[in-house]
N, C-alpha and C positions, 0 to 999 in steps of 0.2 A: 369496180374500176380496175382497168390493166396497169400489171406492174409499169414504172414508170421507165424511160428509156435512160439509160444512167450512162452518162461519157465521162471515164476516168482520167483523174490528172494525175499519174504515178506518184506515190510518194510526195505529192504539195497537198498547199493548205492553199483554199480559196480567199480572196485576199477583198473581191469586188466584182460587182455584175453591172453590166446597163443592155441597153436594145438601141438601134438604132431607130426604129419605129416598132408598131406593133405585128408588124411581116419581117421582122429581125434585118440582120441575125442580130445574136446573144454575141455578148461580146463577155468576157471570163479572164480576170486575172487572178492568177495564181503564184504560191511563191513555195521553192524548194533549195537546197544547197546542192553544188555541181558537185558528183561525187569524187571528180577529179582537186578540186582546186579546197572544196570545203566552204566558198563562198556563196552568200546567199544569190538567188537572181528569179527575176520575175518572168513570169509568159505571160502575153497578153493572145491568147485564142481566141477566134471568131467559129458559131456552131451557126447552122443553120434552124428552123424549125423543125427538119427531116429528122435532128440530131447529129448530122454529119460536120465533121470539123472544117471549116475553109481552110486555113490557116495561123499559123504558129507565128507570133516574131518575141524573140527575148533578148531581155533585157538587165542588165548589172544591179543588185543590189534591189530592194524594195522602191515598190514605186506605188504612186496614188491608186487610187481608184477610178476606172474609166469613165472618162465623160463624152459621149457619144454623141456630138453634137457640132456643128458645123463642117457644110460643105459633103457629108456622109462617111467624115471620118472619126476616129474616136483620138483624145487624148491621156494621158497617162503624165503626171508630174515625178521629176524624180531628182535629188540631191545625190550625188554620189564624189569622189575624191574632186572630180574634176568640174564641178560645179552643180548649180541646180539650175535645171532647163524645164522647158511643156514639151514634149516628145507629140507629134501627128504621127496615126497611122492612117493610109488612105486605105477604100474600101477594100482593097486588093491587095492588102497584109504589107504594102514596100512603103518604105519610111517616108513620110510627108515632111513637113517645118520641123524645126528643132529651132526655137527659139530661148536664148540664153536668158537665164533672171541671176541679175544683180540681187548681192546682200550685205549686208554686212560681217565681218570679222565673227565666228563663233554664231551664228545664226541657223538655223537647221528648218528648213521648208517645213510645216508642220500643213496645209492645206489650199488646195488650189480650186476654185469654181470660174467657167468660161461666161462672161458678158457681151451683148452684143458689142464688137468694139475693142473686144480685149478680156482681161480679166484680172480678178482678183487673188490675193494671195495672204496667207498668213503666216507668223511665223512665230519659234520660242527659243531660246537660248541655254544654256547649263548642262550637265549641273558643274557649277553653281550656276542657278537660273539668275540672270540680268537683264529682264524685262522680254518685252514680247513687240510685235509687231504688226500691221495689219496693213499692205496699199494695193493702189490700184495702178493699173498697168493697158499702155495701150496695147493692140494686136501686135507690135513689133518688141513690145518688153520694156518700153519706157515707162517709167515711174510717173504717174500724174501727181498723186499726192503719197504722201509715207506719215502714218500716224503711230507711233510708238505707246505703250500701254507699259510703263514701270511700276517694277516689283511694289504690291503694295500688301499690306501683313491681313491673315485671315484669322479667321478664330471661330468657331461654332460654341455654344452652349452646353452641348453633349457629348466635346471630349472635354476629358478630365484629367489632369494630373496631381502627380503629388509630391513635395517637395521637403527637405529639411525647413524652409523657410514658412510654410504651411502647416508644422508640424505634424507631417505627413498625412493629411490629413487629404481627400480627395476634393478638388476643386476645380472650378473652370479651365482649360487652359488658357495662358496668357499669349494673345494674337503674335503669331510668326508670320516669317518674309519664309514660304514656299523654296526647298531645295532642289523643286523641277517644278517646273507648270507649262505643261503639255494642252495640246491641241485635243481635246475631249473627242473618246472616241464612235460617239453617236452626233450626228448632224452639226459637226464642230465648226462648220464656216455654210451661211446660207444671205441670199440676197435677194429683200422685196421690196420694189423700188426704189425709195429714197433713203431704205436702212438698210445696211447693215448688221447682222448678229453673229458675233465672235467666240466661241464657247472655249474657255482653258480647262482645267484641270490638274489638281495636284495625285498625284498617284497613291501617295502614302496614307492620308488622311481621307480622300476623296471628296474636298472639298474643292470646288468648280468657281469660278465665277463669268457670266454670261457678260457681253459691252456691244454697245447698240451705238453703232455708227454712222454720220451723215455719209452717203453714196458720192453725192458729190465733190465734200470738201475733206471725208476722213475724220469729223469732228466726233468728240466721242460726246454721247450724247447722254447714256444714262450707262447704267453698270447694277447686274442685280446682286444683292447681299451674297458671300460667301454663304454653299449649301453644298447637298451631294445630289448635281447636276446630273440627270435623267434624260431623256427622249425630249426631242423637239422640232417642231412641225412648222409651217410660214401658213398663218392665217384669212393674209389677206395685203392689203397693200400696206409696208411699214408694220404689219403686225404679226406675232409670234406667240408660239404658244409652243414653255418652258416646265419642265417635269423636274420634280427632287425626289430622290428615294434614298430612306437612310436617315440614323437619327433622329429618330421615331419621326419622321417626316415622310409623308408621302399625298405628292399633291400636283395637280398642275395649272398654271397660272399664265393667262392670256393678255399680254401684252401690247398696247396700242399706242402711236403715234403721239397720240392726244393726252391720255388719260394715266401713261404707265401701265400699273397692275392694273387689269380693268375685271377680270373675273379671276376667281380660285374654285377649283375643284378637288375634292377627296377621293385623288384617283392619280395613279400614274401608269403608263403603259406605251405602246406602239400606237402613233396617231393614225386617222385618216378623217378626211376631210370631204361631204359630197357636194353636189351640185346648188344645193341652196342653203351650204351653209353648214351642215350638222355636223357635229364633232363626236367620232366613235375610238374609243381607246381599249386596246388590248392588253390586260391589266398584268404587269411582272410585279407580282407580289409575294414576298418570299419570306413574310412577317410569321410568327407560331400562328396556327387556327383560321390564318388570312382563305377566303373560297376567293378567287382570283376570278375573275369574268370580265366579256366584251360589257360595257360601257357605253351608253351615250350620253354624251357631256351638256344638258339642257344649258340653257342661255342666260338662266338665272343661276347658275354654279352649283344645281344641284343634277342628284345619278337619276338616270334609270338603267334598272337590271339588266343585263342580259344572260346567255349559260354561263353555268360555271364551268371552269377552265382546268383539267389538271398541268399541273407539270410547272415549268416556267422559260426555258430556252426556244426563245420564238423569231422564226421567220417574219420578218416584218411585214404584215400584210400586206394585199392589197384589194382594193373596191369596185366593183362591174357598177353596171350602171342599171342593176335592179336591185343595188342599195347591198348584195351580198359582199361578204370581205370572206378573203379564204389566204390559208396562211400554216405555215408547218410547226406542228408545236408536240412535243414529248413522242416524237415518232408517230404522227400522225396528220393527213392532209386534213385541214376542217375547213368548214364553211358555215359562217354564221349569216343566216337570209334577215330580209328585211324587217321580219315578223320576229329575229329576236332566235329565231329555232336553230339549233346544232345538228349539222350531218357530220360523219365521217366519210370522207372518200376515198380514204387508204390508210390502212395502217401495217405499219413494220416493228415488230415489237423488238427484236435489235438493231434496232435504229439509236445511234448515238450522235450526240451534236456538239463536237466541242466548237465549232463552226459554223453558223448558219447564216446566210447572206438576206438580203432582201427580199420580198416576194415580186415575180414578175407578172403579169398579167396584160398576153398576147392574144395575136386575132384567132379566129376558131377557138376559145376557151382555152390555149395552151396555158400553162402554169410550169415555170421555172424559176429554181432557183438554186445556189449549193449545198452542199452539206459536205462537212469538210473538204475533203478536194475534191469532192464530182461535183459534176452537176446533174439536175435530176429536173426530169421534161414531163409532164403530166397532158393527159389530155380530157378535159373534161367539157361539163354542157354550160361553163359559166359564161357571162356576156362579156362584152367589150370594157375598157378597162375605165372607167367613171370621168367624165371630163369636167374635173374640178382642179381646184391650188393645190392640194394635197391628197393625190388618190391612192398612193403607196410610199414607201423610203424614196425620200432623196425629192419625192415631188413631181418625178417622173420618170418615164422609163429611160429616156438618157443617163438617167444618173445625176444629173447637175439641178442643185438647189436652189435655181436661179427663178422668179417670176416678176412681172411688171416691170422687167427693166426694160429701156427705151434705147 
């Protein structure tokens, strides 16, 4: 395969990618400090498929990730001094709506996903963290309902402290109230029709907790145990499917409507999801002696094999619809086919990733994604991108985690 066509973003780090369809363009936000002022600020770029940039527009301070969806423009959420707003760009780089959102006192926008209708928001507070927040909002920014989630104390098994009062002796830790809990930074806010799933995260500890919320009324409906919250995927309507890695735990557990925990699997990784169902997981395992491999996740909660995988810092795949996933992992493009078999289709052995975005999967076989602040365009003989719930990050190529909403 030919080198790839690589468009540099000077000096940034890529922050988030979507498509407006699969005939682009790519849309690329990135973030760097003005070298005049020292303060952070974001581009949001538009490339074509050719590789060529459309346009630039930027913007103060850090901002969401693009959701490239309504009307053919993309959105961008961002808090800054002077509030927090949904920013539109229209096709043609010049500012669309800027629509204001209300918060509360000490509140910090923590993640935004667009609904037919409006959209959703969430949010977390501190430090000192004082609870967290989740509502929904019509297209003009009015609040329908506001569901508040307070501070409540976590605890795992497998940390340990040790105390005079223990005679220092090593022992469970006793359950705390969280000094941040932040907006988790893999799939932290996603919506299938009638739930809600809210992923937090405390930093220090890395213990997460997932809340599964009614759509309509905000009602919290379930909450999974304090764990160290992994990769998660929308399965289907009202169902999820929620990854832990860490503390000798590693596992993912599918989530329904009906039933709660309805399967567990001994496996955690990058999900995808195909057209009749099959659940394939690209395995981040980083345990002593672990052989890390693509995954299919049977229905009864057990594995079948597929290659093994070196490395671990991976592009979140994505799925064609001849069942192949292909995906950027230890400096190299791979493609794992239906049958289970491993190709390489390029490899850069200095290739470094403290960065790596989603994988995209365009028409004619393009493959795009970041690696720190480029982006990097591939042209290969893969198919069309899988027309399922879950056929790459995020669920689609807009970017936005949204399915079955009405």
């Amino acid at each position: 395969m030919d080198e790839p066509q690589r468009i540099v973003m000077a000096d940034s780090i890529a922050t988030g990618i979507a498509a407006r369809s699969a005939a682009g363009p790519i849309y690329l936000t990135s973030a760097a400090k003005d070298p005049g002022s020292g303060i952070t600020q974001t581009t949001l770029s538009a490339v074509d498929l050719s590789g060529s940039v459309l346009w630039r527009r930027l913007f103060d301070g850090l901002t969401g990730v693009p959701r490239a969806i309504g009307g053919g423009g993309v959105w961008l959420a961002r808090h800054g001094p002077d509030g927090a707003a949904l920013e539109e760009t229209r096709h043609d780089g010049s500012p669309g709506q800027s629509i204001p959102v209300t918060h509360h006192p000490g509140e910090e926008l923590g993640e935004v996903v667009i609904l037919p209708g409006g959209f959703c928001t969430a949010w977390t507070s501190g430090p000192p963290y004082q609870g967290a927040r989740v509502d929904l909002r019509g297209a003009d920014g009015a609040c329908s309902w506001s569901t508040t989630i307070p501070p409540e104390q976590i605890a795992h098994d497998c940390i340990m402290a040790a105390s005079a009062e223990t005679g220092w002796r090593s022992q469970p830790k006793s359950p705390w109230i969280p000094g941040t809990f932040r907006l988790h930074g893999w799939e932290p806010l996603m919506v299938s029709g009638d739930r809600i799933l809210a992923s937090y995260r405390e930093g220090k500890s890395g213990l997460g907790i997932s809340y599964f919320l009614d759509t309509a009324t905000g009602k919290i409906i379930n909450s999974t145990r304090p764990a160290p919250v992994g990769h998660k995927a929308i399965s289907g309507p009202g169902e999820f499917l929620i990854g832990v890695q860490g503390y000798d735990e590693f596992a993912t557990v599918r989530y329904t409507r009906a039933e709660g925990e309805a399967t567990r699997w001994p496996t955690h990784g990058a999900m995808l999801i195909d057209h009749a169902g099959k659940v394939l997981g690209i395995e981040f395992d980083n345990r002593v002696g672990a052989q890390p491999r693509q995954r299919i996740m049977e229905r009864d909660g057990s594995l079948s094999d597929g290659p093994v995988l070196t490395g671990y810092s991976t592009a979140h795949p994505a799925l064609d619809q001849d069942g192949t996933a292909v995906f950027w992992r230890n400096g190299q493009l791979l493609a794992v086919d239906a049958g289970l078999t491993r190709h390489e289709l390029f490899g850069e052995k200095s290739a470094s990733s403290s960065y790596t975005s989603r994988t995209l999967l365009l028409e004619d076989g393009i493959v795009a994604f970041a690696l720190n602040g480029d982006l990097l365009i591939f042209r290969t003989a893969l198919g069309p991108l899988e027309d399922s719930v879950w056929p790459c990050g995020d669920g689609n190529l807009n970017g936005n985690p949204v399915v079955f909403a009405e």
